[in-house]
C-alpha positions in Angstrom: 7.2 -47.2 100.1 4.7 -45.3 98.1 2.1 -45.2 100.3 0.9 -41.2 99.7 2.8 -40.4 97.4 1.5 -38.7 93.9 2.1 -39.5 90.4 1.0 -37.7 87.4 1.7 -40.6 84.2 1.5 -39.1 81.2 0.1 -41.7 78.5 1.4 -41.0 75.4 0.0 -43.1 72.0 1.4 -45.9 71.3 0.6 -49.9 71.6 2.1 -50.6 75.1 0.0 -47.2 76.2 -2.5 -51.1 77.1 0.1 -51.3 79.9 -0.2 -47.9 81.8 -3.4 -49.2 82.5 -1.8 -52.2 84.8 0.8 -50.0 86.2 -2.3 -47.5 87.6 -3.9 -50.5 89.5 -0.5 -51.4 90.6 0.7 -48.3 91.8 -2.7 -47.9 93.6 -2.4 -51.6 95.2 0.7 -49.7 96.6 -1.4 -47.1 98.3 -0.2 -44.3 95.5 -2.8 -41.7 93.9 -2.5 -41.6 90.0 -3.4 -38.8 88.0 -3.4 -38.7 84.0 -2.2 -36.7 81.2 -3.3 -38.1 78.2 -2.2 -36.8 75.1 -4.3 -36.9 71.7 -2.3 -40.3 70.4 -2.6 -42.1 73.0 -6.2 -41.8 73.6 -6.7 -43.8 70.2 -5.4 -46.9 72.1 -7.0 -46.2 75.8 -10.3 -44.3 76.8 -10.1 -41.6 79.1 -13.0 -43.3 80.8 -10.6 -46.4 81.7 -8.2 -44.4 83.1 -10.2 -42.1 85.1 -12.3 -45.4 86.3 -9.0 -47.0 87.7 -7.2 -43.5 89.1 -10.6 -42.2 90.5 -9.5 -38.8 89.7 -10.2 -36.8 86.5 -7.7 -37.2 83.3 -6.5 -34.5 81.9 -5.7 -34.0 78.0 -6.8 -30.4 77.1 -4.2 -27.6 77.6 -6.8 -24.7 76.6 -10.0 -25.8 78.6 -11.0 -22.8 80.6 -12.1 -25.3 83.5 -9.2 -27.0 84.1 -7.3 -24.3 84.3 -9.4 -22.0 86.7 -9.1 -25.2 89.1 -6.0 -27.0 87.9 -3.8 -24.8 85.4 -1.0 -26.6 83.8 2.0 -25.3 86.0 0.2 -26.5 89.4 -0.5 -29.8 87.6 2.9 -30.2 86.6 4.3 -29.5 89.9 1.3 -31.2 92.1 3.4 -34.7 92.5 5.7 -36.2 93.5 7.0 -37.9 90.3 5.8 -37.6 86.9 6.5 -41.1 84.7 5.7 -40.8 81.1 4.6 -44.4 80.0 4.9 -45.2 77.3 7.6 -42.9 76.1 7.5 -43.1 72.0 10.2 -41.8 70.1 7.7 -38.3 69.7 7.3 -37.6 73.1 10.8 -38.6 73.8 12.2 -36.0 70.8 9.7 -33.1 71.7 11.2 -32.9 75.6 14.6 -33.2 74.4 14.0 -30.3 72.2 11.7 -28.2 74.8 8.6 -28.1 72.9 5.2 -27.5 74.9 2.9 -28.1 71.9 0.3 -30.2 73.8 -0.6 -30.4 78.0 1.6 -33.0 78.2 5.0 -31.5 76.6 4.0 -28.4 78.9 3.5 -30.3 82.1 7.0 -31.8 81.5 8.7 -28.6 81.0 7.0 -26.8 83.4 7.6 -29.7 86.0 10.1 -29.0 88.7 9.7 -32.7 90.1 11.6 -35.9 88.7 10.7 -37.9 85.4 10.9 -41.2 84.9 10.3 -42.5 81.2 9.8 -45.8 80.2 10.7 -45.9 76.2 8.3 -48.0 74.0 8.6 -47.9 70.1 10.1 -50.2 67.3 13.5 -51.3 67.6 14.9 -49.5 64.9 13.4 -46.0 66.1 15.2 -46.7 69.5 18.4 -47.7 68.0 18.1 -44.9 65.3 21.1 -42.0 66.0 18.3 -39.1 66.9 16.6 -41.2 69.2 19.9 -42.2 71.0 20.9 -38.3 70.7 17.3 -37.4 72.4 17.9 -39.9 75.0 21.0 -39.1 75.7 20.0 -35.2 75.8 17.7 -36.2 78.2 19.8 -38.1 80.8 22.1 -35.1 80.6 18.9 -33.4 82.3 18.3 -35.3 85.0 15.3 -37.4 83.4 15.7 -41.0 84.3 14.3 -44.4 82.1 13.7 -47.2 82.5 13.9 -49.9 79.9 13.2 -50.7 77.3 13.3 -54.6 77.2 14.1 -56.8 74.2 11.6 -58.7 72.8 8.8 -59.2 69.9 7.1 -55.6 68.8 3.6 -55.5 67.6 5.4 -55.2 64.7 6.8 -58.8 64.8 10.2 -57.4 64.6 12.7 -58.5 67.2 14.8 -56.3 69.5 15.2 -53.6 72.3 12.0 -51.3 72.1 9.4 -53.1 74.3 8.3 -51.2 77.2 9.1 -52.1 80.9 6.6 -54.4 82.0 4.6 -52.6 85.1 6.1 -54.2 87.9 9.6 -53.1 86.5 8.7 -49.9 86.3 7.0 -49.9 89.8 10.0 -51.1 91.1 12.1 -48.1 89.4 9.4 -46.0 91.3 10.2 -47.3 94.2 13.6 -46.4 94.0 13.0 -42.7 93.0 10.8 -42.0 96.1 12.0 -43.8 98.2 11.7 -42.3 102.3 15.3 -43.3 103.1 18.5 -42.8 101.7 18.6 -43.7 98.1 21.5 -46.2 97.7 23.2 -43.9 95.4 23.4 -40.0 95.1 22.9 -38.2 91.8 26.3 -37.1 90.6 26.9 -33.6 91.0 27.6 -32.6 87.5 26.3 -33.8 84.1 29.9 -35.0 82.6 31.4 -35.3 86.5 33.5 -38.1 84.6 35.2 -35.7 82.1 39.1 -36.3 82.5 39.1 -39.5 84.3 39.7 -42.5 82.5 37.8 -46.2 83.6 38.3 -49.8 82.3 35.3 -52.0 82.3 35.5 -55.8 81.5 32.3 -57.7 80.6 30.7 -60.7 79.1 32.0 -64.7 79.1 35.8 -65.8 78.3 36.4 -69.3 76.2 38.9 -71.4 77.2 39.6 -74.0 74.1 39.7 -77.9 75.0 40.5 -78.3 71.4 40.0 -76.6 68.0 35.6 -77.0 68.2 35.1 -77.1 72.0 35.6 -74.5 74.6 35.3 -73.7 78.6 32.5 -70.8 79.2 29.1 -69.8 81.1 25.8 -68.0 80.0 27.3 -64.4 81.0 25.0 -62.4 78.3 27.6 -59.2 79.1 24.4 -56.6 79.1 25.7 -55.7 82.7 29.0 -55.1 82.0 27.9 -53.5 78.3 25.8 -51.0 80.0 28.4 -49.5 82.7 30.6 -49.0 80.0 28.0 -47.2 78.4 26.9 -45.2 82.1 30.6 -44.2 82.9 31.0 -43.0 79.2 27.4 -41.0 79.4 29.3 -39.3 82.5 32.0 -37.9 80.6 34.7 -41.3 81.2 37.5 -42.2 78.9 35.9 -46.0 78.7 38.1 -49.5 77.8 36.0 -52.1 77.2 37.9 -55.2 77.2 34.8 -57.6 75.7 34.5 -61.5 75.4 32.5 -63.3 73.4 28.3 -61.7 73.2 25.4 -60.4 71.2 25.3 -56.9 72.5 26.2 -54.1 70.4 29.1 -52.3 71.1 28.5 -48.9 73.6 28.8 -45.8 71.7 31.7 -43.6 72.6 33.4 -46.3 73.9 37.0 -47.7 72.6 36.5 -52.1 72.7 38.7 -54.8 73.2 37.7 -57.8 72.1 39.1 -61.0 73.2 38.4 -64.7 73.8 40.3 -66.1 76.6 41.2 -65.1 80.3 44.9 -64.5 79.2 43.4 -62.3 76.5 41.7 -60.6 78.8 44.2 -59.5 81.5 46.8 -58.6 78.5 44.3 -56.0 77.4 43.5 -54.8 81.0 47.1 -54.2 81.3 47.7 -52.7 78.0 44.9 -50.1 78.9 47.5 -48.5 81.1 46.9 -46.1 84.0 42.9 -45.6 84.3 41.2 -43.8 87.8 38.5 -46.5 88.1 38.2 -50.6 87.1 35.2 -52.4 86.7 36.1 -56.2 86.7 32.2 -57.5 85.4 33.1 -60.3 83.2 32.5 -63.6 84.3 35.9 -64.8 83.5 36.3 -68.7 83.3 37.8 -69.8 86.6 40.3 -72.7 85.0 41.3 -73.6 81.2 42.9 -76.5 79.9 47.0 -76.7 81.1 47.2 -78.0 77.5 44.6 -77.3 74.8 44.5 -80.3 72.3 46.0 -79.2 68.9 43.3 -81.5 66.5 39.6 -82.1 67.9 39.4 -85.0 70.2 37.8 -87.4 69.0 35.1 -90.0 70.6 36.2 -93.5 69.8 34.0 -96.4 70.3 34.3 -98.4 73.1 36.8 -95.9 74.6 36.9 -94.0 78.1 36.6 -90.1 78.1 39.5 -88.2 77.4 40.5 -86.8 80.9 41.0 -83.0 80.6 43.9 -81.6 82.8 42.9 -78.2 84.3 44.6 -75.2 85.2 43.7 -71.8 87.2 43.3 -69.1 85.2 45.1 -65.4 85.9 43.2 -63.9 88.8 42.5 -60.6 86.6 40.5 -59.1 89.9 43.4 -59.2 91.8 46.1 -58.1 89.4 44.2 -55.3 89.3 44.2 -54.7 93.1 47.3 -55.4 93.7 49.2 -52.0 95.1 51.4 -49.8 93.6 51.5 -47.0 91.2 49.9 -48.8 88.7 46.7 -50.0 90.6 43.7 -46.9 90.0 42.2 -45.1 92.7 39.1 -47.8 92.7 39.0 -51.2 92.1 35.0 -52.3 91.4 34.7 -56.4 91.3 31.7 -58.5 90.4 30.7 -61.6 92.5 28.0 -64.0 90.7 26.8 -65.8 93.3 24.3 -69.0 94.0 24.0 -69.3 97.7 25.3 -67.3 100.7 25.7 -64.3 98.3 26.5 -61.6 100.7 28.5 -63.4 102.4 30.7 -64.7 99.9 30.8 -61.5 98.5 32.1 -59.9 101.4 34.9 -62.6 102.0 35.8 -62.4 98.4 36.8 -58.7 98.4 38.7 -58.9 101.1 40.5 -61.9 99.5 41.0 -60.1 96.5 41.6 -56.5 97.7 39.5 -54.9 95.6 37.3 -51.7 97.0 33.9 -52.6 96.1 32.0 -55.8 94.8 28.8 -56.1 92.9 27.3 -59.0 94.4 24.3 -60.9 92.6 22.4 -64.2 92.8 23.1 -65.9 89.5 20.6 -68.9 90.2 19.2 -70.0 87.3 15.8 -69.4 89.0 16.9 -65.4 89.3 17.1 -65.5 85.5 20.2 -63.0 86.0 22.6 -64.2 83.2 20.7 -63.1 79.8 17.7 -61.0 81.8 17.4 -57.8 81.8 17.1 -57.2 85.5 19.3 -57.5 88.6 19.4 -57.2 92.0 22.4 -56.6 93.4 24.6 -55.5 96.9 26.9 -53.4 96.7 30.1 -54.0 99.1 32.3 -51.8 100.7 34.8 -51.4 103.8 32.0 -49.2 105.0 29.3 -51.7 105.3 26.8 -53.4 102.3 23.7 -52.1 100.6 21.1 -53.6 99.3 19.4 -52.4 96.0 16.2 -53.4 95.0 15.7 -55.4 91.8 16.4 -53.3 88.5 16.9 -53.1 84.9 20.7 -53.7 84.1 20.8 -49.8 82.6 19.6 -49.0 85.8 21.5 -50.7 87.9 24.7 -49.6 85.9 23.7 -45.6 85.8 23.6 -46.3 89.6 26.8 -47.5 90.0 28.3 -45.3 87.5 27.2 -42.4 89.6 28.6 -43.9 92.8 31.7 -44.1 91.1 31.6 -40.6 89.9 30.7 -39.0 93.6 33.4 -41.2 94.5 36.4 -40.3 92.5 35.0 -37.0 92.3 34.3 -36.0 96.2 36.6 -34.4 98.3 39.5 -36.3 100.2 39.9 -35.1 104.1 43.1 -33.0 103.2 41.8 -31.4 99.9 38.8 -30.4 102.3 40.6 -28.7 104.7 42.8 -26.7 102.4 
């Protein structure tokens, strides 16, 4: 998929800028050229030897050198590839593009660029989750720039949390999916805020069925799926519900959340969220709950056989949503976690249901789906299934929010031929 094709990386300083060394011999495994824009930072963590030794090509850092610019000058640099990918992306270099600066080569290359940008984020997990880093990255997506990442996990500060840079391969992989020769799976929406008006409800994470007063029916659903199409649909301008059981996510900004326990819990808030254009059933809803909880906690007595736990089905909250009438919204998006045959369940499932698309996924525990922070996922439609390569969850759910914003948003026949 890359084979030929040209990225500039702009290396910015910070600890992970170790990692843009990988990704170079990666991208070149994959038959890609490499060229570099290092800014003054993030030499203090690589040499420019290092990176010109593994891109074969010369790196580029000064935006005044005479030389470089009577053979390369800044603009032709800028728009001399095919992508440019900014790893890492530190809160700096983050704020100065959302704010249009072109202080250094690199600021300039990325303003004067007329190609796409992919950032993988890299700081400490309170920069990322601090309000002008969220407004910059949010100013940013408005644009057109795409990210990828960051992951959770331990910072070189030993603090814990979202902030660690995209390994590589992930961002290889998001790459991939930029460039690639066919048909991307998904379109970029047309507009920046092509959601503004409609309204969507979202369902994510686990539901608890009690057995008794201490113990409960669940699964490992982490919700960061569900979490972050709430958050994508509300990016694109969407009224967002988020009707929420049990996790450790933070709440999306800008979004109104429900939060409930059981699957009863859940379907009375999906129904109480009234009329909405789009529903996005992603919660891993318990499939049966006790026909009887146990007032007191059940106790193990010596000697004694297991109590035997009577089970019921729980509301079908996929298809009560489905179901037609004036009620039902204009698309119906279900979720199918899967551990064998997973197209193929997938596809029999929405018919049985009568939803309009399912997100199908392989929730093996090998996959390491449920709590990860990538996916790969079909999507399924009456038109046929496609396969999306493996992702981060933020980037899987900006995908399918912008398929279901060219969706609602794209002409019907008759509206066309008026």
């Amino acid at each position: 998929m890359l084979k030929g094709k040209r990225i500039l990386l702009v290396v910015a300083g910070g600890i992970a800028a170790f990692k843009s060394q990988e990704l170079i011999r990666l991208l070149r495994k994959h038959e890609a050229s490499v060229r570099c824009v290092l800014t003054e930072a993030g030499a203090k963590f690589v040499t420019p030897l290092s990176l010109q030794a593994l891109t074969e090509d010369k790196v580029y850092s000064d935006m005044f050198s005479l030389t470089d610019e009577s053979e390369m000058g800044h603009i032709q640099l800028s728009r001399d590839a095919d992508l440019l990918v900014v790893a890492p992306a530190t809160a700096n270099i983050l704020g100065r593009m959302a704010a249009g600066l072109a202080d250094d080569l690199a600021t300039t290359v990325l303003l004067a660029t007329d190609k796409p940008v992919l950032a993988a984020p890299a700081m400490n997990v309170r920069m990322w989750t601090h309000a002008a880093t969220v407004a910059n990255v949010e100013t940013l997506r408005q644009r057109g720039i795409h990210f990828v990442g960051p992951n959770d996990g331990v910072m070189a500060c030993n603090e814990y949390g979202p902030g660690r840079m995209s390994e590589p391969a992930e961002i290889v992989a998001a790459i991939e999916s930029l460039l690639s020769a066919e048909k991307p799976p998904l379109e970029k929406p047309p507009l920046e805020k092509p959601m503004a008006g409609k309204r969507a409800l979202v369902t994510s994470g686990p539901t608890r069925e009690a057995i008794d007063p201490v113990r409960y029916i669940s699964n490992h659903s982490s919700g960061k799926q569900g979490h972050a199409i709430a958050a994508a649909l509300a990016q694109l301008g969407a009224e967002v519900t988020l009707v929420s059981g049990p996790v450790n996510v933070p709440d999306p900004a800008g979004v109104k959340v429900v939060k409930i326990e059981s699957a009863d819990q859940m379907l009375d808030a999906c129904l109480a969220a009234g009329k909405v254009d789009v529903a996005v059933c992603a919660a891993a809803v318990a499939d049966w709950k006790m026909a009887v909880p146990a007032g007191s906690k059940l106790k193990k007595k010596p000697g004694a056989a297991p109590p035997a736990l009577e089970l019921t089905p729980n509301p079908d909250i996929l298809a009560a949503l489905s179901k037609p009438g004036a009620k039902r919204p204009t698309l119906v998006v279900g979720f199918a976690a899967e551990t064998e045959n997973v197209v193929a369940n997938a596809v029999e499932k929405r018919t049985r249901k009568g939803c309009d698309w399912i997100v199908a996924n392989d929730v093996s525990p090998a996959t390491g789906t449920f709590g990860g922070e990538r996916n790969t996922v079909h999507l399924i439609s009456a038109q046929g299934v496609q396969d999306w390569p493996t992702l981060s969850k933020d980037r899987v759910a900006m995908q399918l929010a912008g398929a279901i914003a060219l969706h609602l948003t794209r002409p019907r026949p008759a509206e066309a031929a008026e």
